[in-house]
C-alpha positions in Angstrom: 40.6 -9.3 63.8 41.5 -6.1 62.1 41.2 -2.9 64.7 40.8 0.6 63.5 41.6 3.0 66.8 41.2 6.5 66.5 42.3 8.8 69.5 41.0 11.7 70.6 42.1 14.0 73.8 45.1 14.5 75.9 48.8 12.6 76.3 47.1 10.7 78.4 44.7 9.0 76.2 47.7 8.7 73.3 49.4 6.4 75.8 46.5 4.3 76.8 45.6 4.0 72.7 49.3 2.8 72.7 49.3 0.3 75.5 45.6 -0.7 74.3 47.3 -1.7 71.0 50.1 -3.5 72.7 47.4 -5.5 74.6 45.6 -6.4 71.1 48.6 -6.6 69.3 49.7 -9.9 72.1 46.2 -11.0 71.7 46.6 -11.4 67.7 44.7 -9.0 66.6 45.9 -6.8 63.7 45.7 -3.0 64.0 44.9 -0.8 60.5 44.1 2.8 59.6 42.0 1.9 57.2 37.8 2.2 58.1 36.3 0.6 55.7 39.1 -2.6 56.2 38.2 -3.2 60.2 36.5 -5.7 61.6 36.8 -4.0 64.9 36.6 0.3 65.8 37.4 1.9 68.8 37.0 5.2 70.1 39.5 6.2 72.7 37.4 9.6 73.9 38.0 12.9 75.9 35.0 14.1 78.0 36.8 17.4 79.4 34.9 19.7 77.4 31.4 19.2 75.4 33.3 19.8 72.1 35.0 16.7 72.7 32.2 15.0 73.5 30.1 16.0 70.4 32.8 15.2 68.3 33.0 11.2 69.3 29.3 11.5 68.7 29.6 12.9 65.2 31.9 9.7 64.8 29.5 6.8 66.1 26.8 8.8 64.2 28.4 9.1 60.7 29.8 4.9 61.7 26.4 4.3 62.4 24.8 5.8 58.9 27.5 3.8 57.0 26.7 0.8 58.1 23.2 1.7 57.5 23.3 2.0 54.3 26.0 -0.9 53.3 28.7 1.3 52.9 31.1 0.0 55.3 30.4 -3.5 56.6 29.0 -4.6 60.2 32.4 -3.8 62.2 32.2 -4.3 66.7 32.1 -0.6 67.4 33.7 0.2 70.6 33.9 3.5 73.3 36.6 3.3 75.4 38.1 6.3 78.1 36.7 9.0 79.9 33.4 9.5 78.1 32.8 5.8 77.9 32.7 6.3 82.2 30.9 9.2 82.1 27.6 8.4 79.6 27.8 4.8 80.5 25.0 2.3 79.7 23.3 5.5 78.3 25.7 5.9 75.1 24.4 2.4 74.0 20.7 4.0 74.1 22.1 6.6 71.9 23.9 4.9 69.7 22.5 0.8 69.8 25.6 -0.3 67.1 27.7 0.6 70.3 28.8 -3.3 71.3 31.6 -1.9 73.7 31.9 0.5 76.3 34.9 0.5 78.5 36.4 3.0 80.7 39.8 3.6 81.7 40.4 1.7 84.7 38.8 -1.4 82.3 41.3 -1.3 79.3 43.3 -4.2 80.5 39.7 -6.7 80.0 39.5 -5.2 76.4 40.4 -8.1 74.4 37.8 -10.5 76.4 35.4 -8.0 75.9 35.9 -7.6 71.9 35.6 -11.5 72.5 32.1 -11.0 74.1 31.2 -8.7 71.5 31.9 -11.0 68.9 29.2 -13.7 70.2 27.0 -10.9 69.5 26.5 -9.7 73.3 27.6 -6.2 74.5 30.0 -5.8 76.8 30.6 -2.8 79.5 32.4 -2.1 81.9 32.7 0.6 84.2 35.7 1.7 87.1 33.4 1.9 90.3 31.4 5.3 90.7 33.1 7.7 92.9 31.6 9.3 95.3 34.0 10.8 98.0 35.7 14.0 97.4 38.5 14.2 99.9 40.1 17.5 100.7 43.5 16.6 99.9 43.6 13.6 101.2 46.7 11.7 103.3 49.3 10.3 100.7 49.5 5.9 100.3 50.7 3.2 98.5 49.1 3.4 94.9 49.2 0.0 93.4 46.3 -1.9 95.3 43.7 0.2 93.3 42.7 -2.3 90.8 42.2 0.9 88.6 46.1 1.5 88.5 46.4 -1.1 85.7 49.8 -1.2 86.6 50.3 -4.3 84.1 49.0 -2.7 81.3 51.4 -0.5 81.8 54.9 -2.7 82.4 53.6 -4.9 79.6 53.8 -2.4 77.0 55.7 -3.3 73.3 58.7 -0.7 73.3 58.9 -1.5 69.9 55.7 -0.2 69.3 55.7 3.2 70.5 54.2 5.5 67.7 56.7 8.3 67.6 60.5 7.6 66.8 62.5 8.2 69.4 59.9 9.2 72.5 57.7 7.9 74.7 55.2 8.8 77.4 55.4 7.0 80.7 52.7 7.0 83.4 53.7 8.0 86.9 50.0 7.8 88.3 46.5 7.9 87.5 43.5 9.6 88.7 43.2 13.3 90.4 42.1 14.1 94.3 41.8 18.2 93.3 37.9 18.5 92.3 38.0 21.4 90.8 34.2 22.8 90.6 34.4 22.9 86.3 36.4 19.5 86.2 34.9 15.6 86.1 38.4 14.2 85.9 38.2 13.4 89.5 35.0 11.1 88.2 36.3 9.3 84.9 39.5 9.0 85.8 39.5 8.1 89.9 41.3 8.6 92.7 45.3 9.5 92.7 46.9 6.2 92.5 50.7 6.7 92.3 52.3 3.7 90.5 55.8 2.0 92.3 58.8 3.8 91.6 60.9 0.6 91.0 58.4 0.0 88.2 58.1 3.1 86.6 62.2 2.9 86.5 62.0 -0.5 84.8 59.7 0.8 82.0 62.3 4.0 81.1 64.4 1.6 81.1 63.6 -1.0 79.0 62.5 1.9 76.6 65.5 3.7 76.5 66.9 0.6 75.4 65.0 0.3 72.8 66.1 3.7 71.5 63.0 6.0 73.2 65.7 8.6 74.4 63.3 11.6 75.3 60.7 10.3 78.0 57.4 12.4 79.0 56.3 11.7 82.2 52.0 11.7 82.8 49.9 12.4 85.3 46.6 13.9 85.4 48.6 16.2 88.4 51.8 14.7 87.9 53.6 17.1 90.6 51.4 15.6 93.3 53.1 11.8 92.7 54.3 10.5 95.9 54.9 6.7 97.5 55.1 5.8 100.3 56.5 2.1 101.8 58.4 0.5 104.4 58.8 4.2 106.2 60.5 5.7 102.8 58.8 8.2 101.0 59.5 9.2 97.6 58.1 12.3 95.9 58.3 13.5 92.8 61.3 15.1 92.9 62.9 12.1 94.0 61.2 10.2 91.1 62.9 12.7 88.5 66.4 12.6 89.9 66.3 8.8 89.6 64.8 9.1 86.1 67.3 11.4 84.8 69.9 9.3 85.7 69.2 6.2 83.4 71.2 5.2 80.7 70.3 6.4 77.1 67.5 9.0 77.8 68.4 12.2 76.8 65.4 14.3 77.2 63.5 13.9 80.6 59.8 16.3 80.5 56.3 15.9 82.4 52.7 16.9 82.3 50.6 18.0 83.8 51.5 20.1 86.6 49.3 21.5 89.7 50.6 25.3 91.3 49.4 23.8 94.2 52.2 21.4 94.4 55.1 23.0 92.6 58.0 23.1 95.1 61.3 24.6 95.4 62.8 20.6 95.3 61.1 20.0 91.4 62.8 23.4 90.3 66.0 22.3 92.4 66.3 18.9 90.4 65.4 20.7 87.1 67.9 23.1 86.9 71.0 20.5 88.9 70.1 18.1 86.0 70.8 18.3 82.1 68.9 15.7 81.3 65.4 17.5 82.6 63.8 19.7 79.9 64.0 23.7 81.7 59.6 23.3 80.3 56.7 23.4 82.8 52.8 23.3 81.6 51.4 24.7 84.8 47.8 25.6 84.1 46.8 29.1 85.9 43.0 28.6 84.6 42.2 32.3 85.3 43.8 35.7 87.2 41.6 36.3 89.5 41.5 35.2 93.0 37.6 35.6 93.4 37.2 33.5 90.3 40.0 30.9 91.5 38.5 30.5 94.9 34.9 29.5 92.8 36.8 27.5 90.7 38.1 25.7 94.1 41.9 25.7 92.6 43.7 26.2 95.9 46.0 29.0 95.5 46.1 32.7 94.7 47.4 34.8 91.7 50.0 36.0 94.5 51.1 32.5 95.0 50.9 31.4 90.9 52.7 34.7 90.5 55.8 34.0 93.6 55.5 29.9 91.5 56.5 31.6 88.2 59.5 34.0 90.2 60.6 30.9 91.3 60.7 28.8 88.2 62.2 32.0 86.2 65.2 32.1 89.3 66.1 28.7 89.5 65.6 27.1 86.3 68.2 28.4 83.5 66.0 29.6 80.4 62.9 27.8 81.9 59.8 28.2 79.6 56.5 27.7 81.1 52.9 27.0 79.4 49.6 27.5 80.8 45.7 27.2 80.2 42.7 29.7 81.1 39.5 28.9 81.0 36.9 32.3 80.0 33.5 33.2 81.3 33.4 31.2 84.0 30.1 31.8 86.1 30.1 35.1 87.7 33.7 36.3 86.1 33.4 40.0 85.9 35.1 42.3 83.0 37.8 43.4 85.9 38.5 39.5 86.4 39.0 39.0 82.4 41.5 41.5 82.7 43.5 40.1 85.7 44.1 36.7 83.4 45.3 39.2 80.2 47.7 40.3 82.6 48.6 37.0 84.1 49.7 36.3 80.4 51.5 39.6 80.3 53.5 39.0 83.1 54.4 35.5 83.1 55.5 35.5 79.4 53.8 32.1 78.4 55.5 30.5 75.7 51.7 29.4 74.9 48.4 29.0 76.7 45.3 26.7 75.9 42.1 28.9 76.1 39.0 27.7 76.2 35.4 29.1 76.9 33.9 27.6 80.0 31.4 25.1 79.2 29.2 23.1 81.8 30.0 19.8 82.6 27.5 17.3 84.0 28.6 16.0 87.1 31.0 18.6 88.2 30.2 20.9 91.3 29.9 24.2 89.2 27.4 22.4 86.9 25.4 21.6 89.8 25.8 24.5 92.2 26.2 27.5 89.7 24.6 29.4 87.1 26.5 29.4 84.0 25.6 33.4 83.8 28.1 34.8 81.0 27.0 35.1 77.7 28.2 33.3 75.5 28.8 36.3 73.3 30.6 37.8 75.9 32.7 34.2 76.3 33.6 34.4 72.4 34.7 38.1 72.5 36.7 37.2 75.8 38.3 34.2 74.7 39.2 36.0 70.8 40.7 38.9 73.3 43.1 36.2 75.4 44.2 35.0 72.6 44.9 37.9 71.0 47.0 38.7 74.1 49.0 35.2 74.3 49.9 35.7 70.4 52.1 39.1 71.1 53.8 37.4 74.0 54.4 34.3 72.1 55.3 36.5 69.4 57.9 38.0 71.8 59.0 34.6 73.0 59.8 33.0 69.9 61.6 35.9 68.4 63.8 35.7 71.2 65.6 32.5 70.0 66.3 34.2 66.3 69.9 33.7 65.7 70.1 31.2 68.2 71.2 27.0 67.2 69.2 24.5 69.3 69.5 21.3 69.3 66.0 19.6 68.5 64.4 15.7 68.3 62.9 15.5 64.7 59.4 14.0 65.0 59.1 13.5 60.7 57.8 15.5 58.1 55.9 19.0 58.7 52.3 18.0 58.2 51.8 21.5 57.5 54.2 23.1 55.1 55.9 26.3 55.7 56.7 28.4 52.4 58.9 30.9 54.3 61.1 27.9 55.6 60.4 25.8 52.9 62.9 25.2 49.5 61.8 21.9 48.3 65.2 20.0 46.7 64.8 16.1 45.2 66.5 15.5 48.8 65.1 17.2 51.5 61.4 17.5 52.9 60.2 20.1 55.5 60.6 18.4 58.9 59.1 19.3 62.2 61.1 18.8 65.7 61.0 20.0 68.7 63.4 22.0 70.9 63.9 21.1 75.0 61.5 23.6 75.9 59.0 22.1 73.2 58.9 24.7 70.6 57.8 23.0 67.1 61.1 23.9 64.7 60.7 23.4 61.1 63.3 23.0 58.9 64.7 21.1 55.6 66.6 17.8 55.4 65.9 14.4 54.3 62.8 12.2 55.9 65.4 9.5 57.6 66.7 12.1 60.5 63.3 11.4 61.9 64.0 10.1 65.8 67.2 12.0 65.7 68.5 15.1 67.9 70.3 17.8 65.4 71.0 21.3 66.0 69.4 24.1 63.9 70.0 27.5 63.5 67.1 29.6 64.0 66.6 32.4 61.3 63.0 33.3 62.0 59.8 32.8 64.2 56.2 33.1 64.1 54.0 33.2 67.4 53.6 29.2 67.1 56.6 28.0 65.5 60.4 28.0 65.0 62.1 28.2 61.2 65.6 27.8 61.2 68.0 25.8 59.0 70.7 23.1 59.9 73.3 24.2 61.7 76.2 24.5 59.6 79.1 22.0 59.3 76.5 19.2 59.3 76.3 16.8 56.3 
């Protein structure tokens, strides 16, 4: 069968789409881009925020109107992730062409499913509701949780990884935090941390196939830790052996927690040249009373001695974060503490969004979502406003600077200030080891290859620079 998959969310879900289509790919199943051509779509969804959500429904309902009215043909239509979990059987009532629903702990049964589906019954299938929260519960073994899908993972096609030259690599699965805005906890699962042995295996076998810069995942990939036989091996650990393996060249990881950002990760960071000096630590907010309602764990004293630490140890460290605005009961004085959490911590960038209710979640539950959502726009326009001086600031900081940077392909955006179109050379995007975006000129077939560049200007999102010169 033909499969159109379309991904939308995080890293996270890009790497399940990828090892979904090495799984259909061994099955015999073709994958194509093309709609109108496939005999088969999937949805690999996001439920994080409602926008996320509303977009996969704008998808099934737009599929669902074509096929309607015989402009596309009868194709299985399929759900698969984080809202597939959350809605359930109850997407199906909304959208009846929906044939498949599959969550993420389920991806590996996929092709008997589309199978299933084919004999013209649906097929679900749904990780086991969660009901415990633990408060930080005792570190184990991760692999018995059927969830881990540990052989989706090691039976990935390295061949098939979607961006030249890099790959994302799954160090565990599932989050133990329960945050009061977050449902992650309940679509993804429990922490499972996956074997070390085989995690090494997998860099392995794709940095022999020519992935040399490796991102590791984890929905709080700073809290990784197994334990066996008496030995214990935390993340730390896990990176030192990582950055030691032949042929990668470029070691990074996301997502971190504050909460379990120790002195031993900087350590290993700044002792080894293989680890990128780039941390995505989300803050969420400035303010400890909003902090302690969003049940995060720490303090802006202890975000703000996490940031001193990264900025001592870690050589030309550059750190991202995310804030989350109007979140029930944040006061004007509270907005302000997160503009100055920006301020002070010089974010290269920040994600900001406006706080939005999620069903399931403690906060949805237990508190009144009591700030308007004028107010929300006006705060979120005003962070952002704030993050694009200091990014501003940041990037102009590397003018006159040469980095070396992994070129991902053409720009899909074209820059005319960078930009002097020759029959040769193309605007190219790359990225720098503290994952700036560069874009400069040269031919199409350096894509998947490390060059330097000179940097000869900035905006507050992107690099523009030129090759460095002496180079062909």
């Amino acid at each position: 069968m033909r499969i159109y998959l379309e991904t939308l969310g995080c890293q996270m879900n890009r790497l399940d789409s990828e090892l979904v289509t090495c799984l259909l790919a061994a099955a015999g199943h073709e994958m194509t881009g093309e709609l109108r051509q496939a005999d088969v779509v999937l949805y690999n969804t996001c439920s994080v925020r409602q926008l996320a959500e509303e977009k996969v429904h704008s998808r099934l309902g737009h599929l669902g109107a074509m096929m309607r009215r015989g402009k596309i043909g009868a194709p299985i239509v399929g759900v698969l992730g984080c809202m597939a979990q959350r809605t359930g059987h109850a997407l199906r009532k909304r959208h009846p062409h929906v044939s498949i629903v599959c969550a993420p702990g389920q991806l590996g049964a996929l092709v008997g499913m589309i199978a299933q589906a084919a004999e013209g019954r649906p097929a679900v299938a749904l990780d086991p509701e969660r009901t415990d929260v633990p408060a930080r519960p005792a570190d184990g073994p991760g692999d018995w949780d059927p969830r881990a899908c540990d052989a989706l993972d090691l039976a990935r096609d390295p061949s098939l990884a979607p961006s030249p030259g890099q790959a994302y690599v799954r160090v565990m699965r599932g989050c133990d935090n329960f945050c009061s805005y977050c449902i992650v906890p309940f679509v993804r699962g429990p922490e499972v941390s996956r074997r070390p042995d085989r995690i090494l295996d997998e860099v392995k076998r794709l940095a022999e196939a020519g992935r040399r810069t490796i991102t590791l995942l984890g929905q709080t990939v700073n809290r990784y830790r197994w334990q066996a036989g008496g030995t214990t091996v935390r993340f730390s650990d896990l990176l030192e052996r990582l950055s030691g393996v032949l042929g990668v060249r470029r070691l990074r990881f996301v997502t971190s927690h504050p909460l379990d950002f120790g002195d031993d990760i900087l350590d290993v960071m700044a002792s080894s040249p293989t680890i990128c000096p780039y941390i995505h630590c989300p803050a969420q907010s400035g303010s400890d009373a909003v902090l302690a309602a969003m049940n995060r764990g720490y303090t802006r004293a202890q975000y703000d001695d996490l940031v001193d630490r990264a900025r001592a140890l870690v050589p030309d460290v550059v750190l991202a974060s995310d804030f989350i605005v109007g979140f029930p009961g944040e006061t004007q004085a509270d907005h302000h503490a997160s503009a100055e959490l920006i301020r002070r911590s010089a974010f290269r960038n920040s994600f900001i969004f406006k706080y939005s209710p999620r069903p399931g979640s403690s906060a949805a539950e237990t508190l009144e979502d009591n700030v308007p959502d004028d107010v929300k726009k006006r705060r979120n326009n005003e962070l952002l406003a704030v993050q694009a001086d200091v990014s501003l600031e940041h990037y102009t900081g590397y003018v006159g600077r040469t980095l070396e940077v992994l070129v991902e392909g053409p720009s899909r955006r074209v820059d005319k200030q960078a930009h002097a179109p020759t029959p040769q050379a193309t605007q190219l995007s790359a990225r720098t080891r503290g994952d700036h975006i560069v874009v400069f000129d040269g031919p199409t077939d350096l894509a998947g290859q490390y060059v330097d560049v000179e940097i000869t200007s900035a905006t507050a999102v992107t690099l523009l620079g030129r090759r460095a010169e002496g180079v062909p």
